[in-house]
Structure formats: structure tokens, C-alpha cells
N, C-alpha and C positions, 0 to 999 in steps of 0.2 A: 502829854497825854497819849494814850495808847490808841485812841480815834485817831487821831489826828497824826500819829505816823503812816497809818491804816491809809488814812484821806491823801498824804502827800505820796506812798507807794501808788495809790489809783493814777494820783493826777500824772505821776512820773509814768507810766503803765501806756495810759491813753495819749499821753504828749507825742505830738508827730507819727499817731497809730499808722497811718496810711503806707508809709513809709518804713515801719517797722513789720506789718503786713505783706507786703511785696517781698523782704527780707525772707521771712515765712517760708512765703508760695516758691521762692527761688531756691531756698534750703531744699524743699522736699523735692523740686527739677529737676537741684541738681544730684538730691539722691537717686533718684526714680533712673536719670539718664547712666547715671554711676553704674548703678547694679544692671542695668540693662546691658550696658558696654563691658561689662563682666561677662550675660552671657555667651556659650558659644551657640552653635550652627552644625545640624548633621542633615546630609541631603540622603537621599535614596530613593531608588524608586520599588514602588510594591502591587501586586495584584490588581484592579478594581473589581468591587464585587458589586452584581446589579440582583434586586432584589425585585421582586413580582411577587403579582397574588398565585399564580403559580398557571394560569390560564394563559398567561401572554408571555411572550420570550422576546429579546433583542432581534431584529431584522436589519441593522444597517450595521455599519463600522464603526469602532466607537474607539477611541484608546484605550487599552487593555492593561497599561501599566497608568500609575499616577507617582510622580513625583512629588514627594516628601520633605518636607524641610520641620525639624526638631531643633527648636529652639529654647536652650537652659543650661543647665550648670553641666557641667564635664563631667564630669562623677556621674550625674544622673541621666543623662541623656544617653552617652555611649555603651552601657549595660542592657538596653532597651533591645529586644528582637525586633528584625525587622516585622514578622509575621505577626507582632501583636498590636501591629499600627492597621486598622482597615480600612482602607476607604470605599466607598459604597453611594451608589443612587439606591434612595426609596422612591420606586416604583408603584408600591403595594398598591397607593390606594387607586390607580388606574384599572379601569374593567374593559375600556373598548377600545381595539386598534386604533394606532394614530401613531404621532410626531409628538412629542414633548422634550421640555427642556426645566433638568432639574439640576440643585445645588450637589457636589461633591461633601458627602458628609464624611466624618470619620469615627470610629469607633475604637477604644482605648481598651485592651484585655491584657493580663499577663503582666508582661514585664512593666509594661506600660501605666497601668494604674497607683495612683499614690504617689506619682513623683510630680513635685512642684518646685520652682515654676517649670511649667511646660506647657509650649508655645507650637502650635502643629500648622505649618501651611500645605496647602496643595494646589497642583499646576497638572490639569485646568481646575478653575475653580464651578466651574459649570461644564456639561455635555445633553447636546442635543439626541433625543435617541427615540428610536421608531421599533413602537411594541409592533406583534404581530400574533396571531393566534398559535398557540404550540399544537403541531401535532406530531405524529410518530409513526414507522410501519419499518418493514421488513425489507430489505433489500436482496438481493444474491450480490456474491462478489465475485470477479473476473480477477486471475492473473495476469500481471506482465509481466514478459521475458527477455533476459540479456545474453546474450552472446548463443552460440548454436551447440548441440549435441555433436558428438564424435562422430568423425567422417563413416558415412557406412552406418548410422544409427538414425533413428526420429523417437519425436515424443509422441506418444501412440494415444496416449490420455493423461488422466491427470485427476486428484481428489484434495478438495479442502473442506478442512473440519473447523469452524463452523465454515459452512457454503453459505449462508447470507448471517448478516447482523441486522440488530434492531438501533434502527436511525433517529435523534430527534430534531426538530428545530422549526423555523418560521414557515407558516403554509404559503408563504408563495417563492421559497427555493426549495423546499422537499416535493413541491408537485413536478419538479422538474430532473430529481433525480428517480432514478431507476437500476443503477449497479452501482458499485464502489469498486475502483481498482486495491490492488496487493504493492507494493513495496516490486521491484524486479527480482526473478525468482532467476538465480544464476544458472544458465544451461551448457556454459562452455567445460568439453573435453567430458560431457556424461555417458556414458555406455551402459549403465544398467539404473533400474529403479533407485527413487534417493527422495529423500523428506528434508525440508526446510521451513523453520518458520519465519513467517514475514507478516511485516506490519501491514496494518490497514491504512491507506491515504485518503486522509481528510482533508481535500486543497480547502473548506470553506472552514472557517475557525466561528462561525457562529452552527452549524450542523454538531452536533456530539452523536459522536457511537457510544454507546454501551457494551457493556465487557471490557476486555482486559485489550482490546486494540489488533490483538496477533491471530492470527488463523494457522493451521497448520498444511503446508501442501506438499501433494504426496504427489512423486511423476514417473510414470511408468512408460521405461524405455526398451524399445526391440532392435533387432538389428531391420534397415530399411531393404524393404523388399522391394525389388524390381523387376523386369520384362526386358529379355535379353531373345534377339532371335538367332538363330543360328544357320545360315543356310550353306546350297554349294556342298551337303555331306553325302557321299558316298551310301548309294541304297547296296546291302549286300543281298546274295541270295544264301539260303542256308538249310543245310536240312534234307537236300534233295540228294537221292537216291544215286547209287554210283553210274549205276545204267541209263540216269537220264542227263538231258542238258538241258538248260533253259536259258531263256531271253527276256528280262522285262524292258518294259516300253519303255520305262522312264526311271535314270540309273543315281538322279540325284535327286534331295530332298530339302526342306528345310523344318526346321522345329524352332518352338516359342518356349522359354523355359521362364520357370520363376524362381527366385531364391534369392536369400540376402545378398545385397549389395557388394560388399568386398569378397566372398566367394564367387561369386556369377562372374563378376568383369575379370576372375584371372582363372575361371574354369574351362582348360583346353582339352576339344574332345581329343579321346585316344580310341585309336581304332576304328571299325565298325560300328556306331551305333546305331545307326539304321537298319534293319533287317526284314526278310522277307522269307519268312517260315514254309517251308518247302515238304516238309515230314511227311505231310501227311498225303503227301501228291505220289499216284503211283501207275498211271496210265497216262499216256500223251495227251495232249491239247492242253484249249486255251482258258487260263485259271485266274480271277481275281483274287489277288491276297493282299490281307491288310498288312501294312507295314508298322512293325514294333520298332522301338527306339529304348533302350538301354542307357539310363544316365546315373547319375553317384543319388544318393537317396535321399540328401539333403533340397536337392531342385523338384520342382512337381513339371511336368509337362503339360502344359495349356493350350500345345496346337499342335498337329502335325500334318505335313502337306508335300507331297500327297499323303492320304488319308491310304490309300490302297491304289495296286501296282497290277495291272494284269501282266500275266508272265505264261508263255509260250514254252510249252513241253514237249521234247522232243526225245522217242529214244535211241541211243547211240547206232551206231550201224558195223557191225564186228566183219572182220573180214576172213 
């Protein structure tokens, strides 16, 4: 009878079930461990993004990259960008400075979505992190300088475009900045005006500048002027009349010249340049004259001493 095959498949069915059960749960083990040991492993490391309500920012140190582990089939896994794996703290729902300690979550875009199995680990799996109030202001920035301008030269000034940027980060390291240095602005072997641009230096990796990072500076170079004095020079008399003679008290002088550096140290007087202008003297006695000094027209004179020469007029005696 057709029951009764029915009845001996159950009873054969259930006979020693417990054991044919176990059977079962080990098939599917040992499928589950199969395909598991099938797939592969891709590690890398990527970005972490920290997310806020947009009032608090990161104040301490945090790891900035997080280590990735994709776990699946080879086909699917290694086609995957690294950039569309994110990992990320939610922040958001924090509204008051503090310390907290939240999960490393990750977010799947791009290449990433739709491919199964995929298995995502990350290392750390948690990070402790200390909001802080965000705020922002303005800075000025200061250059630094490498190596020196050409001998005989200085940097007289100097112009950057932007001269300060706009700063952001945690209120208790921006209360303590006040300038941002520039990248070293190369000075060796310069002799005239030159423009370079150079980066801004952020030592602190939670502070962000705004803008594009680079400033431009501008350095205006002259030739270096110096104070050179000149003494021990020959006062001339000049000018005076054939019919007379004269005597100044005092036949040497000194002068204080200025002028760029590598012409003044090798500028050797010629001549006379001290003189004692006589023209206009045309009766005997005794005459203060100022003394003039004659020099090439690149030097300025900024002292001269004596200042003025009395000089003793005498007329000749014919015989």
C-alpha cells in the first residue's frame, strides 16, 4: 500500500535522526569554512574622516590613517579603490567640549557597493578623541631665510601676497598662535630684486589654513651702504692770487664718506681732494675758509673735519 511505503520512508527518515543531523550541521561547516578559505585578503591603509556638528573640531592626536583589511573573492575585492572604502567617527551628535571615545565605522561608495561577500576590518577599532570649540581669525605671516645675499648687497625689504591667511582649529592652540612662518626663501648669491613662491608651514596638523597654502614674496635688494672715513688727506690751498702767499694752520684733514660697499672699500682718493678756496681773497690778513672736498658722485659726504681752516695772507715782497 502506498501509506505504508510513505510510513516505512518516515520511519527510515527519523531512524538515528540525531546523528544524521550532526551529519547536516557539519555539511554546511564544512561548506561555510570551504568558501571562507577560498576567500582572499587586501590590506591598505586610507584616510580617517572625523565628522562633527560642525561647532567642535579635533583638539588632540588621533591616527590619521586607518588600516583596512577587504575580505572576498579576488575578482571582487582587487577592482575596489582604495578612496571608496571610508572610514569615519560620528561625532555629530556631540554639542559640548570633552573627551569621548567612539567606534571606527566605515562607509561603502563607488567601487565598493554591490560586491558580495565583502568583509571590511579596521585597525583601531575604536579612537579616543577630544572635541574642542572651532574657531578662526587672521594671522600675518613672517618669512625665513637661507643662505645670505651677495657680498656687497642686503635685503633692504621685502612684500607677500597674501601677508596674513585665515586660520582654523581648536580654541585652546589658536589662542596661542599669532604669525605662521613661510617655507625658507633662498637668499644665496642675490644682487638685485627676485620673487619666489613658497609654502606656508603648518607644524600643527590639527590647525588648517585656508587657501591654496602658497604666498608669494617679493625681495628688494640694494647694493649695502656703508661709512668709510678717510683721514691723514692733504688740505690744498687754491685759488689765491699770484701776488699773495698764504699759510693754513692746519694742512691735513679727514672726511666720512658713504657709498656702496664694494666701491667705497676699493675707492682710492687721487689728488687733492680737500681744498681751501682762496679766489676770492685779495688783501692780506687773517681769513677763515671753509674747506671743500671733491669726490666721484656716487659717495655722499657726511663729515668733514676740519670744517673750516683759518689761513694767513701775506703779500709777496718784490725786490
Amino acid at each position: 500500500m502506498p501509506w505504508l511505503n510513505s510510513r516505512e520512508l518516515f520511519v527510515k527518515a527519523v531512524n538515528n535522526w540525531p546523528a544524521k543531523v550532526l551529519s547536516v550541521f557539519l555539511a554546511i561547516v564544512l561548506f561555510v569554512f570551504h568558501r571562507m578559505s577560498a576567500l582572499e585578503e587586501r590590506f591598505f591603509s586610507v584616510p580617517l574622516v572625523i565628522e562633527t556638528n560642525g561647532d567642535l573640531i579635533a583638539s588632540n592626536s588621533y591616527p590619521r590613517m586607518i588600516r583596512v583589511t577587504l575580505r572576498g573573492d579576488a575578482n571582487s575585492i582587487y577592482p575596489i579603490v582604495e578612496e571608496d572604502i571610508v572610514p569615519y567617527l560620528d561625532m555629530t551628535k556631540y554639542t559640548e567640549a570633552g573627551s569621548y571615545r567612539a567606534p571606527v565605522e566605515v562607509r561603502k561608495q563607488g567601487t565598493a557597493m554591490g560586491v558580495d561577500p565583502l568583509e571590511i576590518g579596521v585597525d583601531p577599532l575604536e579612537i579616543t578623541l577630544e572635541l574642542d570649540h572651532k574657531v578662526s581669525k587672521y594671522v600675518p605671516l613672517t618669512p625665513m631665510y637661507q643662505g645670505y645675499v651677495e657680498s656687497g648687497y642686503e635685503l633692504v625689504s621685502y612684500s607677500l601676497d597674501p601677508a596674513q591667511v585665515a586660520i582654523e582649529g581648536p580654541l585652546k592652540l589658536m589662542t596661542g598662535i599669532t604669525e605662521l612662518n613661510t617655507e625658507y626663501v633662498e637668499l644665496s648669491g642675490r644682487n638685485a630684486d627676485f620673487s619666489a613662491s613658497v609654502r606656508i608651514l603648518n607644524r600643527d596638523p590639527l590647525i588648517i589654513i585656508r587657501g591654496s597654502g602658497i604666498t608669494e614674496f617679493r625681495g628688494f635688494v640694494r647694493a649695502a651702504i656703508i661709512i668709510r672715513n678717510i683721514d691723514q688727506l692733504p688740505i690744498e690751498i687754491s685759488g689765491l692770487g699770484e701776488d699773495f702767499t698764504a699759510e693754513a694752520e692746519v694742512q691735513e684733514g679727514t672726511i666720512r664718506l658713504e657709498g656702496s660697499q664694494n666701491e667705497l672699500e676699493d675707492y682710492i682718493p687721487e689728488g687733492s681732494i680737500m681744498r681751501l678756496d682762496c679766489s676770492g681773497i685779495t688783501e692780506e690778513g687773517s681769513y677763515t675758509v671753509p674747506v671743500t672736498v671733491t669726490v666721484p658722485p656716487q659717495f655722499t659726504v657726511s663729515r668733514i673735519e676740519p670744517a673750516e681752516v683759518t689761513v694767513v695772507i701775506n703779500r709777496k715782497h718784490t725786490l
